[in-house]
N, C-alpha and C positions, 0 to 999 in steps of 0.2 A: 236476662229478661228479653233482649234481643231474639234471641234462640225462642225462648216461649210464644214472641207475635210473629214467628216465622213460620210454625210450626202448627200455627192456625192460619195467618193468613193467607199462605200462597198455595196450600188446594183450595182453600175457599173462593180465592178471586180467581182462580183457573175456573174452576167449576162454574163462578157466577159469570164468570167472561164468555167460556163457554157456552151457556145456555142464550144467548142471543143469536149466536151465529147461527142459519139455517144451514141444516143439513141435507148434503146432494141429494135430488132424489125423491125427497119426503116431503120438503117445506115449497108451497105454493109461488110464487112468483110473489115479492113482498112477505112473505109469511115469515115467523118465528118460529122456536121450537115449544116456545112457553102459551102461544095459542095453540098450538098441534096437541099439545100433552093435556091444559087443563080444558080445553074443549072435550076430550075423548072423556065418554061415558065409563069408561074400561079404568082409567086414571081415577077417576073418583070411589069406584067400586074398590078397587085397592087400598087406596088412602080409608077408606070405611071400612075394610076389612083387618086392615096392620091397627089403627085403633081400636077395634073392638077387640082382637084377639089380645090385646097389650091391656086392656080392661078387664078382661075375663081371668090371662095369666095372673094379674095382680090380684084381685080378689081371693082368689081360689088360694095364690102364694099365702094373703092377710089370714085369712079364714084357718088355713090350716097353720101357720105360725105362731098364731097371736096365743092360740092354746101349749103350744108346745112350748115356747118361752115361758108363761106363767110355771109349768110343770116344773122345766128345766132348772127356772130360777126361786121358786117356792119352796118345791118338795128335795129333800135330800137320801138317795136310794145306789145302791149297787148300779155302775156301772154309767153312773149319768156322765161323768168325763169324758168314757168312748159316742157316746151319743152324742155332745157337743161336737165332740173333730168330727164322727161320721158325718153330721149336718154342714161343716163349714167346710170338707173337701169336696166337693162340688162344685165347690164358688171357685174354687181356686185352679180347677182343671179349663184346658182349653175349651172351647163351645162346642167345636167340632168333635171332639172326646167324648164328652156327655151325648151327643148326636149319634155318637155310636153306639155309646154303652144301651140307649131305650131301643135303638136299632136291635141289639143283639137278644132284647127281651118280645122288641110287637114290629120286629121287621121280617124281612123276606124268611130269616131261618129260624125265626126267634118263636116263643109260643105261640104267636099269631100276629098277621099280620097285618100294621092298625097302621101303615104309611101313609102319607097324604090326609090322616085325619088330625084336626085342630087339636082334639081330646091328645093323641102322642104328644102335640108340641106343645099343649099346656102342659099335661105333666111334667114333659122335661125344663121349661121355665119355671113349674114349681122347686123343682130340685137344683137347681141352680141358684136359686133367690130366696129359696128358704130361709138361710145364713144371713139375711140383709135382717128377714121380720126379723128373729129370731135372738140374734145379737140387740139390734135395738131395742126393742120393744122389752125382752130379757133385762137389760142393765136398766132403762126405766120403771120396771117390775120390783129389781133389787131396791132400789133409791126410794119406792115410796110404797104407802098406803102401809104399812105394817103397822102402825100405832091407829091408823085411823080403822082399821078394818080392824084389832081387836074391839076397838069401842064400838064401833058396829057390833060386834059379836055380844059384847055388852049390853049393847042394849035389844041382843032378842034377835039378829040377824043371825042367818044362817050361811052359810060358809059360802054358798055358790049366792045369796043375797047380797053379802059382803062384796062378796069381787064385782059380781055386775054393779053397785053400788057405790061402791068405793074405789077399788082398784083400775078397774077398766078404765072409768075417766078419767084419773091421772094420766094413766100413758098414753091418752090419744093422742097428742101432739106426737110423741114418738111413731105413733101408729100410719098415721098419717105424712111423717115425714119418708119413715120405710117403703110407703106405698108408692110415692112419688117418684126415689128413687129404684124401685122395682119397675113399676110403668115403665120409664126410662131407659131401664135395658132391655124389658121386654119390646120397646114401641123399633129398638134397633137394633134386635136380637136380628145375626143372620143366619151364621153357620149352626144353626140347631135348625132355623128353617130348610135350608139348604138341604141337609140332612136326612132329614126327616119327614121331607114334605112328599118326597116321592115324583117331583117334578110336573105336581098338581097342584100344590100351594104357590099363592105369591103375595109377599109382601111388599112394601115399598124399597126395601132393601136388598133383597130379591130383583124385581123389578128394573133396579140398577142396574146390577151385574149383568141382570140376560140382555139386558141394551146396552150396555158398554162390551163386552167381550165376545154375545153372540152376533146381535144384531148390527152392532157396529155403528148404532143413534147414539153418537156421544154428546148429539144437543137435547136429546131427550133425557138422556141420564143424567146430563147435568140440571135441565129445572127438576127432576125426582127429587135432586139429589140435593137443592135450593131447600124443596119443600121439605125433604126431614130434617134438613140445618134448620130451618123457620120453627118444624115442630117441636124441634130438642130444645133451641132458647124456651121457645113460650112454658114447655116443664120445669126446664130451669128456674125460670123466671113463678113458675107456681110454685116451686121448692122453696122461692126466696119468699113470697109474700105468707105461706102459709109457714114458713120458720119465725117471720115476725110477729104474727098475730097470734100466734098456739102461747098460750103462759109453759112456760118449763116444769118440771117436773119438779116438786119442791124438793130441795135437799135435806138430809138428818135425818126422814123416817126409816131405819133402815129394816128389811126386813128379811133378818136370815132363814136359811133353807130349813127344814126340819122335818123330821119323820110323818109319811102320810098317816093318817087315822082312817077308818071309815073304810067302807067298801068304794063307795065314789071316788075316792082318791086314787086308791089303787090301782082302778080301771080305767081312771084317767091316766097312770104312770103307761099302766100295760096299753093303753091304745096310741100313748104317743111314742114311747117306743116301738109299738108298729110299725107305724105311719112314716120312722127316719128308715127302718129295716126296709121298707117296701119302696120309698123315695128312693134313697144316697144309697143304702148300700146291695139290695138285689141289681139293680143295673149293672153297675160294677164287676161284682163278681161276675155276671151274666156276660160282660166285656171277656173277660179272665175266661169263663169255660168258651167261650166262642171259638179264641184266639189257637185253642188246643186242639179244637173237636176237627175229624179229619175223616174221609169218605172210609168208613167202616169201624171209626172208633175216636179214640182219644191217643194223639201221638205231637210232636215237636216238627211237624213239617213246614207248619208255618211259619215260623222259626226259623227254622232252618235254610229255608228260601228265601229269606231277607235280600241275601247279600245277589240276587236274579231277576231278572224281570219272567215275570210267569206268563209262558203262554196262550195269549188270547187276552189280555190284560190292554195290550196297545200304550202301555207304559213310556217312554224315554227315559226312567229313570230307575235307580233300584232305592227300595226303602233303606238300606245301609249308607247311599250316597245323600238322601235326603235327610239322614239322622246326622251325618255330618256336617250336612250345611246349616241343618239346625242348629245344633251345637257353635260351631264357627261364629255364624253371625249373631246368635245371641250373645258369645261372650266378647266381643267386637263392639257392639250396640250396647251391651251393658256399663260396659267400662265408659263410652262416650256420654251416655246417659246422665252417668255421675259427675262425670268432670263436668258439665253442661249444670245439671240439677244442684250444685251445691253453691256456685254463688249466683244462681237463678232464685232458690228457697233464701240466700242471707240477704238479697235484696227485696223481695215479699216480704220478709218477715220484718222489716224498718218502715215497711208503710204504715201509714195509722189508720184504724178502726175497722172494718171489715172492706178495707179496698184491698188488702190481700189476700183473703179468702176467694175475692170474685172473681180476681185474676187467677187463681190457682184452677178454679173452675170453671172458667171458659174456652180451654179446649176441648173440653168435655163434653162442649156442645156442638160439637163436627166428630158423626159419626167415625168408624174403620172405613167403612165404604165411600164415604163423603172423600175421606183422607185418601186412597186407595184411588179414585177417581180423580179427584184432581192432581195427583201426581203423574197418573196414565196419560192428563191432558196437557200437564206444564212438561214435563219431561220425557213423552213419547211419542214426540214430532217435533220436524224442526230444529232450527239448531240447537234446541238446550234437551234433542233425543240422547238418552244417555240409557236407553235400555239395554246395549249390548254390553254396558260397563260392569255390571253387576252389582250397582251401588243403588237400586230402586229399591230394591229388595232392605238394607240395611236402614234407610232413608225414610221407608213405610214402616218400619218398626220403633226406631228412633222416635217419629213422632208420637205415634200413639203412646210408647213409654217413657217418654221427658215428661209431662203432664202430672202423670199418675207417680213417677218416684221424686218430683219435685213437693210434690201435697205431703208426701210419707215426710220429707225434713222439714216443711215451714214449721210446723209444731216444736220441734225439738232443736229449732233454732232460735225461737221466740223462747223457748223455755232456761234457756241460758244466762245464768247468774250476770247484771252490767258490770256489779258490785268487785263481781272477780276479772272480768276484762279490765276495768278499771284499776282494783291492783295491779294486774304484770304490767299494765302502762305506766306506775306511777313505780316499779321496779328495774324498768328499763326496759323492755320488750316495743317491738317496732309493731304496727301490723302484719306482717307476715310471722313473725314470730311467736304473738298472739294468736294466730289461726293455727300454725303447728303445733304449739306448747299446748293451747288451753282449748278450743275449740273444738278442734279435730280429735283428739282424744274424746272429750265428752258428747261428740255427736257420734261418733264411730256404731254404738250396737245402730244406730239410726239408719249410717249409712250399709252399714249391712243387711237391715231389713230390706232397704231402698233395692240394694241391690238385687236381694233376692228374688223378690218384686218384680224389678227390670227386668231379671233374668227366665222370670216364670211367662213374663206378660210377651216378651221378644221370641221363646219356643212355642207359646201357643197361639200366635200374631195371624190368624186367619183374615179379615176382612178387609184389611189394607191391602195384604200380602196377594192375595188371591187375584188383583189388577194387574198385577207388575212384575210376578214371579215369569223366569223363561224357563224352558226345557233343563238348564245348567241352575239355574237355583231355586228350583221347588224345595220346599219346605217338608218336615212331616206334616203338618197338617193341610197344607195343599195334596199333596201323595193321598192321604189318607183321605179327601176328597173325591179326589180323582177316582180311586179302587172302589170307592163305595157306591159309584154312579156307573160303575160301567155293568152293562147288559151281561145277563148269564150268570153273577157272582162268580166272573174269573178269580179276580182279586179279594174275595170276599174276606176270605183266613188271614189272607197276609196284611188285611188293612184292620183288618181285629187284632194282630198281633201289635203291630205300629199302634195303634192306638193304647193297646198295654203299655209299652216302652214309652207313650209319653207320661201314663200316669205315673212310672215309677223314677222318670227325670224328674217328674214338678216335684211327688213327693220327695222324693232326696234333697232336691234344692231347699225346698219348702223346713224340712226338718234339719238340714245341716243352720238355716238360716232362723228357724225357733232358737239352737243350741248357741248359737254365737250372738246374733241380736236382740236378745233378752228381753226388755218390756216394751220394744218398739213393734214386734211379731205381730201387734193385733192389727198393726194396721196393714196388715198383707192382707187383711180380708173383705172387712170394711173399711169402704173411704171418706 
């Protein structure tokens, strides 16, 4: 548990410590940095700009969700399984990945070139957050209205009557709770902004970065960086009050899938399989042809030039050395992860009533960049500099990923028979031998999932990573940053190739870890 208030608190009091100090230079005689930032007219246009786009991204995410869930989970047809994964691999690739893939469709090479407009970056937070509606709003679809919505039919309603009538209302609460957490990632989405934005966009996340690493205002970055900690609680804190007061979804109606009737239905089937085709998977592929396409055709040059820094690129690093360090440190951080996460989750899961859930959930509410930032400030100066160690880098991943594989086992450690701990104790078993004999075994597909998780969440670790990473441990998706901003599209093939090579580590990770962690896998997706 210790590991967990470390893990929040000490970028966050770097960061808040920071933002007092006046910075050389900038700050007035007497002045702060937190009058410098929220006096600027330019601070408030930003702040009014990353909420409205994080409003718009959701909506647009609900809107086109909430239909495809009913379909998904209503109607039973050819090939709705691959529909499901196409929809929920998305969620599970790095940000910067997805960044690339609408790149390689409305960027500089792609069918046209839509960079710097809000429309690219909504899309691409649609496809990304799809899998949140779509999952939830789906299984409270499954759970109700089925008996209530025949009798509607009964009594004279008609099918699209029915649902706006009956079914829809039930899963608002669902509805609404999906929304909250979409906002949420939208409101601290970075590397898709990054990405995509074309170096015209800025968000508060944004905003960060180019005043901590260009500008060098680490007192301004630190109040930015106050203000999206303050706006993540206050979501959170909506998440919490609108999960009280929503009634749940009643249980027992259930209502299984079954063959569409009707023209309407069908063209409901065909438009939402559209809709995942044109989302999750033309990008993708559109990733995949990029990665190949090569000045006069289609060949393996990009490829093949991994293991080189290409000239005119301005690199320090080759993506074959970057795919290493990725690899390394993720299974490095993964393994710490768990050892940390496992009696982090059995001491959560002994608290009573929902004071474990709220701990599990508030690191959640310190952004990457938040994290990222106050590491750059606690450990990138002074005697606790430790950037030449190479341990900033493992240290910024760790945090972000304790959090998130600690939530994956409180469940599955809460779920655990007393009855049968109770037996091996009254058999002879010590506590430790309780934990290895009985525990450990039946948490295990758990900690697998966990793992997997850790493992996906520490290779596609952009936002932390991106403060702290040096010339010696960039990351893929740092590399794959870098290639994709520099002038000219020196590196343009080779950083569409890298970007291939991360979706086919997540997926492997991702499917070796379905194959082993059994019914714990869903929670790789949604948390």
């Amino acid at each position: 548990m210790a590991a967990m208030l470390l893990a929040v608190g000490i970028p966050v009091v770097a960061v808040l410590s920071r933002s007092f100090i006046p910075t050389v230079g900038l700050e007035m005689a007497g002045g702060s940095p937190w009058g410098r930032i929220l006096g600027a007219g330019r601070t408030w246009r930003i702040i009014g700009i990353t909420v409205a786009q994080a409003f718009g991204s959701t909506a647009a995410t609900v809107l086109i969700g909430v239909p495809i869930a009913y379909v998904l989970t209503r109607f039973s047809f050819t090939g709705r399984g691959l529909l499901r994964t196409a929809v929920t691999v998305p969620f599970v690739l790095p940000s910067v990945v997805l960044g690339a893939a609408f790149s390689a469709v409305a960027g500089s090479r792609g069918l046209f070139d839509a960079r710097g407009s809000w429309a690219l970056i909504i899309a691409a937070h649609v496809c990304f957050n799809l899998a949140v509606v779509i999952r939830s709003v789906g299984s409270a679809f499954g759970r109700s209205g089925g008996d209530s919505e025949a009798a509607a039919r009964m009594l004279g309603r008609t099918r699209s009557g029915a649902f706006f009538s009956v079914a829809l209302p039930q899963v608002i609460p669902a509805v609404l709770a999906s929304a909250v957490i979409v906002f949420l990632f939208c409101l601290t989405s970075f590397g898709i902004v990054v990405m995509l934005g074309g170096g015209s966009v800025t968000t508060i996340e944004v905003e960060i970065w180019t005043r901590a690493t260009r500008q060098f205002d680490l007192g301004g970055a630190a109040v930015l960086g106050m203000v999206q900690f303050l706006a993540v609680l206050a979501t959170l804190g909506l998440d919490s009050v609108l999960g009280g007061r929503n009634r749940p979804v009643r249980q027992g109606e259930v209502a299984p899938s079954r063959l569409p009737s009707g023209v309407g239905e069908r063209l409901a089937i065909a438009l939402s399989s559209l809709a995942i085709i044109m989302i999750a998977i033309v990008p993708l592929g559109a990733l995949v042809l990029r990665s190949l396409q090569i000045p006069g055709g289609i060949g393996l040059d990009n490829w093949t030039s991994m293991g080189s820094v290409l000239a005119g690129t301005g690199m320090g690093t080759t993506p074959v050395h970057a795919i290493a360090n990725s690899l390394s440190t993720a299974a490095v951080v993964t393994a710490l992860t768990v050892l940390l996460a496992v009696p982090t989750s059995r001491y959560l899961a002994g608290l009573p009533g929902q004071r474990a859930k709220s701990l599990v959930l508030a690191p959640l509410g310190v952004s990457a960049t938040t994290m990222g930032l106050g590491l750059l400030i606690a450990f990138g100066s002074g005697p606790f500099d430790i950037r030449g160690s190479g341990w900033l880098v493992p240290i910024a991943q760790l945090l972000v990923a304790l959090p998130l594989v600690t939530r994956v086992l409180v469940a599955p450690v809460e779920s655990i028979d007393p009855s049968v701990l109770d037996a091996a104790s009254l058999l002879g078993a010590d506590p430790r031998n309780r934990f290895w004999r009985v525990e450990l075994p039946t948490l295990l597909p758990a900690l697998v999932a966990g793992a997997g998780l850790g493992f996906v969440v520490c290779l596609g670790e952009f936002g932390a990573t991106v403060f702290v990473a040096r010339s010696g441990s960039v990351t893929m998706p740092v590399l794959l940053q870098q290639l994709m901003s520099r002038p000219g599209g020196a590196g343009y093939g080779q950083a569409m190739a890298l970007a291939v090579v991360m979706v086919l580590f997540c997926g492997a990770v991702l499917a070796v870890t379905d194959r082993l962690g059994g019914r714990f896998t869903g929670d790789l997706t949604i948390a």
